[in-house]
C-alpha positions in Angstrom: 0.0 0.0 0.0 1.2 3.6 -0.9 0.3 6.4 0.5 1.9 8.9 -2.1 -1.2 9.9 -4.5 1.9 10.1 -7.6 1.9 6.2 -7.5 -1.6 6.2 -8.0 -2.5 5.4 -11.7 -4.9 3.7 -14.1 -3.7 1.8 -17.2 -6.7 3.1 -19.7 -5.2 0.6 -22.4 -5.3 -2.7 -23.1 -1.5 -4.6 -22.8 -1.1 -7.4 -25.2 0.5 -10.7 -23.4 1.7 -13.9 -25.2 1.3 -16.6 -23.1 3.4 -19.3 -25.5 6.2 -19.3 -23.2 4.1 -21.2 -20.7 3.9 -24.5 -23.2 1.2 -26.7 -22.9 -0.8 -26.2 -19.6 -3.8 -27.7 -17.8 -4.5 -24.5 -15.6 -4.4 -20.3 -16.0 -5.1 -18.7 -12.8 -5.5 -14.8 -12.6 -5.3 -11.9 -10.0 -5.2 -8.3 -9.7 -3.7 -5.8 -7.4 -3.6 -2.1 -7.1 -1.3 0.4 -5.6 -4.4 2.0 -4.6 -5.7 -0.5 -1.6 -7.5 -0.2 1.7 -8.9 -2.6 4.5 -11.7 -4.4 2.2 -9.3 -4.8 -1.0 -8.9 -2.6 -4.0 -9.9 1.2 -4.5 -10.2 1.0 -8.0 -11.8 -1.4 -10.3 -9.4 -4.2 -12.0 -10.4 -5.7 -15.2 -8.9 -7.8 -17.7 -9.8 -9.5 -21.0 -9.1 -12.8 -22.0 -9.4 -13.2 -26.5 -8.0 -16.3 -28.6 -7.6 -18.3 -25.5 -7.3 -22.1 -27.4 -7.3 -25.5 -26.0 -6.7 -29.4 -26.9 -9.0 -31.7 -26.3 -7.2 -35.1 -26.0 -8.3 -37.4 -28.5 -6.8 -40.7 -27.6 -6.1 -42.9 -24.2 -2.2 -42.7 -24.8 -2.9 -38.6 -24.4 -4.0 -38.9 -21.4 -2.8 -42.0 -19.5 -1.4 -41.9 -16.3 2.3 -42.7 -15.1 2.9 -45.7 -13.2 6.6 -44.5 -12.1 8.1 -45.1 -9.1 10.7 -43.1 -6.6 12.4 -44.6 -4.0 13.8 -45.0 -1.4 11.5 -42.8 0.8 12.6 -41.8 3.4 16.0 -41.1 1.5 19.1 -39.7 2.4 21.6 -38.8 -0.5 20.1 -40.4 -4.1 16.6 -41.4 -5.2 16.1 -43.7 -8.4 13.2 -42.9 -10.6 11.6 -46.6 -11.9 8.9 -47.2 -14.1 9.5 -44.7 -17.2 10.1 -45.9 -20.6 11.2 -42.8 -22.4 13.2 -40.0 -20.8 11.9 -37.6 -18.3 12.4 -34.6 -17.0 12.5 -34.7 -13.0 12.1 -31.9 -10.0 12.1 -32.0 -7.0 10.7 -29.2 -4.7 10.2 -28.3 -1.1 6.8 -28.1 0.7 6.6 -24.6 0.0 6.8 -25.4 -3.5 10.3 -24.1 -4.7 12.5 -26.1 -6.8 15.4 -27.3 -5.5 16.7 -29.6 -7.9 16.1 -30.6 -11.3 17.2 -33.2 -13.6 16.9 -33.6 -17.5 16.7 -36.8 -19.5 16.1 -39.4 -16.5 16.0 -42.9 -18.1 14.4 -46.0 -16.0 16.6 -47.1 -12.6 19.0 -44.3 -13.0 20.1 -42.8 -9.6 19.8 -39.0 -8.8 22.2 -38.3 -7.3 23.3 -35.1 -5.0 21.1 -34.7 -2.6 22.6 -35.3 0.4 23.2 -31.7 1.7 19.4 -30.9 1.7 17.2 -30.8 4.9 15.7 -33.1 6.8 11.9 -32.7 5.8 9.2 -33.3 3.4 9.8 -33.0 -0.4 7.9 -33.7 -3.7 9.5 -34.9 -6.8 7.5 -34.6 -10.3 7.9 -37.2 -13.4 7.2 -35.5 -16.4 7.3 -38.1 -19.4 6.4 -36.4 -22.2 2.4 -35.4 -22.2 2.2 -37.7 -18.7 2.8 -36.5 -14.9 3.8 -38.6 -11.7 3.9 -36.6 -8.2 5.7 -38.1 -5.3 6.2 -36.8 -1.6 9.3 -37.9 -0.1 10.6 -37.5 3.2 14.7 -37.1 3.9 16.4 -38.7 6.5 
């Protein structure tokens, strides 16, 4: 909140944004702020406009099929091995406040990851991407 009236302002103009970068996507959440907010929320009114928004519809069961991988072992304490894929994958791993902490690209089946020994004791989540298909863990470290 600001209390200086010069960083008051309303954009009277509509901003094109390309949302491409985001690849392919199951979910688009929006929110608005303003510099121009009290107790119950904002001053001024917040709009946007949403135009050309497309979207896939899958079209056969291999599109949407879901991974059968595994990760283990759980608790860990310095590797995990990803089992279970049968292409490469792209792996993350995250905290429980959802930051990434470590990724890996091009996992094959029963390959150790390696390098994880100086992380925290606590509770973590590691994501299988396989191309179109996902497969969430939580782990815990020792």
């Amino acid at each position: 909140m600001y209390s200086i009236n010069n960083y008051d302002y309303i954009i009277n103009d509509w901003r094109w944004i390309s949302l491409q970068k985001l690849g392919r996507i199951s979910k688009l959440e929006f929110s608005l702020r303003s510099s121009d907010s009290g107790d119950f929320g904002m001053n001024t009114p917040g709009y946007f406009c949403i135009g050309n928004l497309n979207h896939e519809v899958p079209t056969a069961a291999t599109e949407i099929k879901q991974l059968h991988a595994s990760v283990y072992p759980n608790p860990f304490t310095d590797f995990l091995t990803i089992s279970g894929i049968s292409e490469s994958a792209n792996v993350s791993i995250s905290d429980i406040s959802g930051r990434k902490i470590a990724e890996y690209k091009d996992v094959t089946n029963n390959q150790n990851l390696s390098g994880l020994s100086g992380l925290k004791s606590g509770i973590y989540m590691v994501k299988v991407t396989e191309g179109k298909n996902t497969f969430t863990s939580k782990l815990v470290k020792k």
